[in-house]
SEZAGU-372592 format. One record per residue (C-alpha): residue number from 1; z, y, x. Coordinates in steps of 0.001 Angstrom, whole numbers, plus 524288, in hexadecimal, padded with zeros to 5 digits. Example, Ala and Ser with C-alpha at 12.3 -4.5 7.8 and 13.67 -1.06 7.14 Angstrom:
2
{tinu 1 {81E78 7EE6C 8300C}}
{tinu 2 {81BE4 7FBDC 83566}}
END
This chain:
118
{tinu 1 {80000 80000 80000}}
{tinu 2 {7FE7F 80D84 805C7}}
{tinu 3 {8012A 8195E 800EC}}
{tinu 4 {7F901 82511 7FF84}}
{tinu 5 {7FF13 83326 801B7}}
{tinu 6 {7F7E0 83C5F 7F8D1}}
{tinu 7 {7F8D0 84A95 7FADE}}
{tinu 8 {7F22D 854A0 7F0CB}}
{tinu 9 {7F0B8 862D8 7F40E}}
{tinu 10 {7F1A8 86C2C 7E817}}
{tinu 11 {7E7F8 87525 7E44A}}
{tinu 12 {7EBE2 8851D 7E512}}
{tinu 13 {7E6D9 890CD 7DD75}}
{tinu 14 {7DF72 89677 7E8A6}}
{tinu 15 {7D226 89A22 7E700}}
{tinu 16 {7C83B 89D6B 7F202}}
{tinu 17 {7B9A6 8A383 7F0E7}}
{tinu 18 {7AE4F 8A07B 7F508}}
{tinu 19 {7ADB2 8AC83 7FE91}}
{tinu 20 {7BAA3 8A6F9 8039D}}
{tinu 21 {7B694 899B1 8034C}}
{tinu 22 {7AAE9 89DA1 80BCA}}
{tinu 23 {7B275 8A5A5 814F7}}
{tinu 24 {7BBF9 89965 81759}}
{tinu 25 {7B0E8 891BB 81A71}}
{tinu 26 {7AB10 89A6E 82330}}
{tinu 27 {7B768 89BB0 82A8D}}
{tinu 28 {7B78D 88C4E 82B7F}}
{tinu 29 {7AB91 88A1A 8305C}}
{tinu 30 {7AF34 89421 83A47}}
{tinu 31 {7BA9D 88D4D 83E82}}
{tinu 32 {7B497 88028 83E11}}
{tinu 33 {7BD2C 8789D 8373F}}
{tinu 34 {7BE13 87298 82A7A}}
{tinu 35 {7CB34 86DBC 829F8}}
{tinu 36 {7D0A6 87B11 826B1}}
{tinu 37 {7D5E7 88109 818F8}}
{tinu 38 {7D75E 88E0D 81496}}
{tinu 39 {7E7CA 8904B 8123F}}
{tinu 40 {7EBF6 89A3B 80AA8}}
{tinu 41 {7F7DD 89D4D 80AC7}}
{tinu 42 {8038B 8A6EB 807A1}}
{tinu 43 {80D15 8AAFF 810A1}}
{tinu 44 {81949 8B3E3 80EE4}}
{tinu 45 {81593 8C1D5 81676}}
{tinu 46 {80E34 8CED6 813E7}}
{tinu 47 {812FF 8DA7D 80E4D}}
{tinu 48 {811E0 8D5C2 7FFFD}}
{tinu 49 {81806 8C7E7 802AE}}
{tinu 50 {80E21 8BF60 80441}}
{tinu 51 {802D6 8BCFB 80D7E}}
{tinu 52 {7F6D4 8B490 80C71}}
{tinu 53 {7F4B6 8ABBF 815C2}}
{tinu 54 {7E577 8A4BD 8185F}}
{tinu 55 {7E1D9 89D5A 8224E}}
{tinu 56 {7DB14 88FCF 825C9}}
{tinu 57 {7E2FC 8838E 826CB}}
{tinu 58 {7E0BA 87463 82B0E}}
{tinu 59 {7ECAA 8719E 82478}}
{tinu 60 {7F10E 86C31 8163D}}
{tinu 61 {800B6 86D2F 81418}}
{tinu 62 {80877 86644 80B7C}}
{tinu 63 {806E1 86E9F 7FE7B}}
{tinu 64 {7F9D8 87619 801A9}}
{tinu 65 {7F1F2 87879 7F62E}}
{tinu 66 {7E421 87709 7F958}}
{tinu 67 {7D766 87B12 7F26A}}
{tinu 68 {7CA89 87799 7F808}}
{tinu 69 {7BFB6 882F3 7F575}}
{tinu 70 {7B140 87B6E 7F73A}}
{tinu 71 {7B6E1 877A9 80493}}
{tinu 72 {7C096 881A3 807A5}}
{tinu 73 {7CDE5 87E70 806D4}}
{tinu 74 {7D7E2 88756 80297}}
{tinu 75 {7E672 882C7 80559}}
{tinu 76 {7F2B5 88931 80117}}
{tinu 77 {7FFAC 88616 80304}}
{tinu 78 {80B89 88195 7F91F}}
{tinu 79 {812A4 88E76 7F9DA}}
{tinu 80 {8062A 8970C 7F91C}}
{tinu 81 {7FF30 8919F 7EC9C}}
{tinu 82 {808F6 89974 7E339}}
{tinu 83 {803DA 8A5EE 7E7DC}}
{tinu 84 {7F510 8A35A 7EA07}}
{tinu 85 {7F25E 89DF7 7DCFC}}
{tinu 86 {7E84D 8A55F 7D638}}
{tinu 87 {7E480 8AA61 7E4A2}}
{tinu 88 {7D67C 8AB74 7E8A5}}
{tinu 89 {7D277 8ACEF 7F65F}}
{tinu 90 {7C43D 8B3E8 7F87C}}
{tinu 91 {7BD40 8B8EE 80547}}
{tinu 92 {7B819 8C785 80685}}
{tinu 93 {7ADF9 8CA94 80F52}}
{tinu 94 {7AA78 8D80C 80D89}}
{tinu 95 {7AB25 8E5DE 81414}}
{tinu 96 {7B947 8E9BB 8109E}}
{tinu 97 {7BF5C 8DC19 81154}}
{tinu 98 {7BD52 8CE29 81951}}
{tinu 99 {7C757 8C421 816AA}}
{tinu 100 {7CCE9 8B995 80C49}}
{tinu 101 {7D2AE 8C0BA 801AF}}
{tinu 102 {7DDE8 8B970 7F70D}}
{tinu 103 {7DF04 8BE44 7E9BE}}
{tinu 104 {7E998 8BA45 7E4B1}}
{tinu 105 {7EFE1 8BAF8 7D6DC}}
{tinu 106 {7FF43 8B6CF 7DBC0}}
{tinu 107 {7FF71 8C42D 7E31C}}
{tinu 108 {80717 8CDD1 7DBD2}}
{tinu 109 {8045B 8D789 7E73A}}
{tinu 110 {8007D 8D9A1 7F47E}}
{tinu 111 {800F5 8E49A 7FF04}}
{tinu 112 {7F834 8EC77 803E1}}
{tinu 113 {7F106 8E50E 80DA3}}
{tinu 114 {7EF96 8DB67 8057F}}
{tinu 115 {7F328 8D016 80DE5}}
{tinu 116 {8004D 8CC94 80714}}
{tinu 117 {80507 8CADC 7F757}}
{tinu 118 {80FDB 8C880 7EF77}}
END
């Protein structure tokens, strides 16, 4: 008899564009590896609270919520899926603005530089 250890990873209310989704795979195939997930994360910090935190990870914790986006992953962890519910990560390429952006209906406010919420 041998037993079978079966882990499932729960979905999260993230959502991700396709301009994001792009730029993620861009930044992949610049790095050369496929092994890696976007995390997205929230970290105590910032003037309002709260900071955002994203960044590429090989790694799946205990507890990560993950979402796969037509072959990008998006991973979140336990204690940050309360507060990005609802959120929706794009990418802005224009003039004024290059980055990810998060919109995010948990925030009841944020500061000035926009970095940080509460």
């Amino acid at each position: 008899m041998t037993d079978t250890i079966t882990t499932s990873t729960a979905a999260h209310g993230v959502g991700l564009s396709e301009a994001a989704a792009l730029k993620v795979r861009s930044l992949l195939a610049q790095e050369g590896r496929e092994d890696l997930r976007l995390r997205v994360a929230v970290q105590p910090g910032g003037c309002s609270g709260l900071i955002y935190q994203l960044y590429f990870d090989e790694r799946v914790l205990d507890g990560d919520a993950l979402v796969d986006f037509d072959g990008v992953e998006v991973v979140v962890d336990k204690m940050s899926v309360p507060y990005l519910d609802g959120a929706s990560i794009d990418f802005e390429d224009t003039i004024q603005k290059q980055g990810f952006t998060i919109d995010n209906p948990n925030a009841g406010g944020s500061c000035a530089c926009g970095d940080s919420f509460s």
